[in-house]
Structure formats: C-alpha cells, structure tokens
N, C-alpha and C positions, 0 to 999 in steps of 0.2 A: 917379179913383184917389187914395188917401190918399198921404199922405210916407212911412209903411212903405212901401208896395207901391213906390213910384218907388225909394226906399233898395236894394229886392230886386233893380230891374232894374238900377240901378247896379251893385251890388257884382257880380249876372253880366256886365255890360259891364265892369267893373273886372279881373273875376278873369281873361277870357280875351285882355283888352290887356296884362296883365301876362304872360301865357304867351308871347304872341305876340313881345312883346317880350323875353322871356326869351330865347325860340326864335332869334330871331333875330339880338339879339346875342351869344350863342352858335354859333351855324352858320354866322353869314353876316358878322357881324364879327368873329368871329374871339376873343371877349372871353370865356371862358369863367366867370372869376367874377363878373364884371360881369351876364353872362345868369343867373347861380345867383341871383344878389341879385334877378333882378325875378323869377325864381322862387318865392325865400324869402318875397317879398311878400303871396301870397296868405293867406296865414293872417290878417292883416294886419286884408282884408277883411270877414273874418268876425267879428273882435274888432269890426270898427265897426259892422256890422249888431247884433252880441247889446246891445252898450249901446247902442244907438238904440232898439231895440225895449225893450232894461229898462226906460230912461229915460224912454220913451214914457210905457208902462202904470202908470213910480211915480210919474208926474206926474199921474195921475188919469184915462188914456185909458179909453176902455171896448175893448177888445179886439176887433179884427177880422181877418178872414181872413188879412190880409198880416199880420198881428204872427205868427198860426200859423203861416203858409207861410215865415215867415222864418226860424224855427225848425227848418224842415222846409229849408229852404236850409244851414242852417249845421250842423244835424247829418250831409247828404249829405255837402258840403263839405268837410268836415273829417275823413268817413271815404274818401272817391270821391273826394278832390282830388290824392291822389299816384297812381292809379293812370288819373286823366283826364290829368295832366300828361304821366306816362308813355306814354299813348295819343298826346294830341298830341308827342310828340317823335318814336317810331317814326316818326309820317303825316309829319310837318313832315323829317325825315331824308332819309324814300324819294322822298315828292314833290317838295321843292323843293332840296332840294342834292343827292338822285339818290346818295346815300351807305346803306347798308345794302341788305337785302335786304327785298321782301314782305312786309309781317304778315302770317305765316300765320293761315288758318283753321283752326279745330278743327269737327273732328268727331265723332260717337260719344260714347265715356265721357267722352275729352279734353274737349270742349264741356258732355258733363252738368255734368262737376266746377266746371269754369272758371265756368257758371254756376250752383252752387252757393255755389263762396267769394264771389259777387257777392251773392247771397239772403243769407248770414250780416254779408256788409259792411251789405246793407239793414239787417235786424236790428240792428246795432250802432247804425247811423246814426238807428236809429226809435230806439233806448235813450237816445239823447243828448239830440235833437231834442223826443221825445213826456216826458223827464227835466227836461230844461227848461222845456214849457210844463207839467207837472205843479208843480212848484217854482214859476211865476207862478201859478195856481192857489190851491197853498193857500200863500203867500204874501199872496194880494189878497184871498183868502176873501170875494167876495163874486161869486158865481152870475151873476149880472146883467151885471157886466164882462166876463168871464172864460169866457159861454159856447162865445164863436165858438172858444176854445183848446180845449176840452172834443169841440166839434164836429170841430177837424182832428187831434186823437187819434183820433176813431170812425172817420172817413175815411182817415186811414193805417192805421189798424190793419187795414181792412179791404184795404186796395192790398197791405199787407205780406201778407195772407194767399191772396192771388191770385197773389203772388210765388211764394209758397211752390208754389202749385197748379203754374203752369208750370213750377218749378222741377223738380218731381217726374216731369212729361212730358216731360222731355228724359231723368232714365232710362227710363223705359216706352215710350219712342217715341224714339230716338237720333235725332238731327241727320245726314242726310246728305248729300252733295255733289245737286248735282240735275243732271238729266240733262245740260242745256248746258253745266255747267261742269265736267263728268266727259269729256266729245268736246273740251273746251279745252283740258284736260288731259295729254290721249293722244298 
C-alpha cells in the first residue's frame, strides 16, 4: 500500500478516535465543551488528507487509486460527517450511558425519504470529491499521471447511479417491518 492509501486509513482511524473521544468526554466525563472540541476536530482530518494527496501529485506523483479514493473520503466526509457524528451520539447515548430513547426505525414513505436526502447527500459528496479530482486533472494536464483519477470518477459515477437505482425501490417497494419484528412488537 502507498503513503496515500495508509494517510486514508489513518484519517478513518483518526476521525472515529476523535468521536469517540468526543463522546465520551462528553457523556461520561461530564466536560461538555471539552467533548465539542474533539468533535470540532474532525474537519481537521480532512484538511490533512486533501494537502497530502495535493502535495503528493504537485510534487510529481503519478496518481493512484488511494490519491482518488482520498478524494472520495473527503468529499463523503465533509458531507456524511455531521450526520455520522449524529448517529454515533444517538447509539453512544442509548447504549452506554442508557440516557435517551431507541433510534427509531423508519418505515414506508418515512424511510423512502430518509433515504432519499442520504442519495442527494451522495450527490453532493460526489460534486466535491469527483470537483476535486477534476481540478487535479486539468490542473496536471497530463493523461499519463492522472488516469487512475479519471478511473475513480467512472467508478463513482457509476455507484452514484446504482444509488439512485435503490433509491427509487424504496418508493416502488416501501420498507417494512418483517414479520419477527412486527410479533416483537405486539
């Protein structure tokens, strides 16, 4: 694996020890701007991946998979990261300080929707990500370097539209409880 690609798996080992510790000094010591601050860090993260991976390729890299997929990290990231955060706090609440209620589940229209504004977050998150490596691109203008980025535009563009496919099956096919967890229910 190159220094992007370890850079990638850092910044996800980074961004969810930052939550974690957010979480925790937050809930469980009690610190609640102290746990906001290792919150606020994650953005952090991603400022260090995009200049590693620029600095990489304006130092003359020839571009590979991990410099695309880093881009494909940092545009999720930065759309998916408050609403992952948000996830992990609900789970980190009910499980381990046993404070709130349930994530409810959605079903029906409620779940088409839910995963609809998730499909437009994708959308956004591929505007940023496949924005960036367009801008290294024609930037490096040279084909040779530059194609593996070219490559993980083709390849998200096509996940983005598989996105869209299921997205669509959740109206035309609603989501609903299944039969074991309808008798759990009752």
């Amino acid at each position: 694996m190159n220094f992007i690609a370890w850079m990638i798996v850092a910044s996800e080992i980074a961004f969810w020890i930052l939550i974690v510790a957010g979480l925790a000094t937050r809930y469980l010591l009690k610190r609640k701007k102290l746990g906001l601050f290792f919150l606020a860090l994650t953005p952090v993260i991603d400022v260090i991946l995009l200049i590693t991976a620029s600095v990489d390729m304006y130092h003359g890299a020839t571009a590979t998979w991990a410099h695309g997929i880093a881009a494909v990290y940092i545009g999720v990231s930065i759309v998916f990261g408050k609403s992952m955060i948000r996830w992990a706090d609900d789970k980190f609440r009910y499980f381990v300080t046993k404070e709130g209620g349930k994530p409810a589940k959605k079903y029906g229209t409620e779940f088409a929707v839910h995963e609809l504004k998730g499909f437009l977050k994708h959308v956004l998150s591929y505007g940023l990500g496949a924005g960036y490596l367009f801008i290294l691109i024609t930037l490096i203008q040279d084909p040779s370097r530059t194609e593996a980025l070219s490559n993980v535009i083709r390849i998200w563009s096509v996940i983005l539209g598989i996105d869209l496919v299921i997205t669509v099956t959740y109206f035309i096919w609603p989501k609903t409880p299944s039969e074991k967890s309808k008798s759990l229910h009752s």
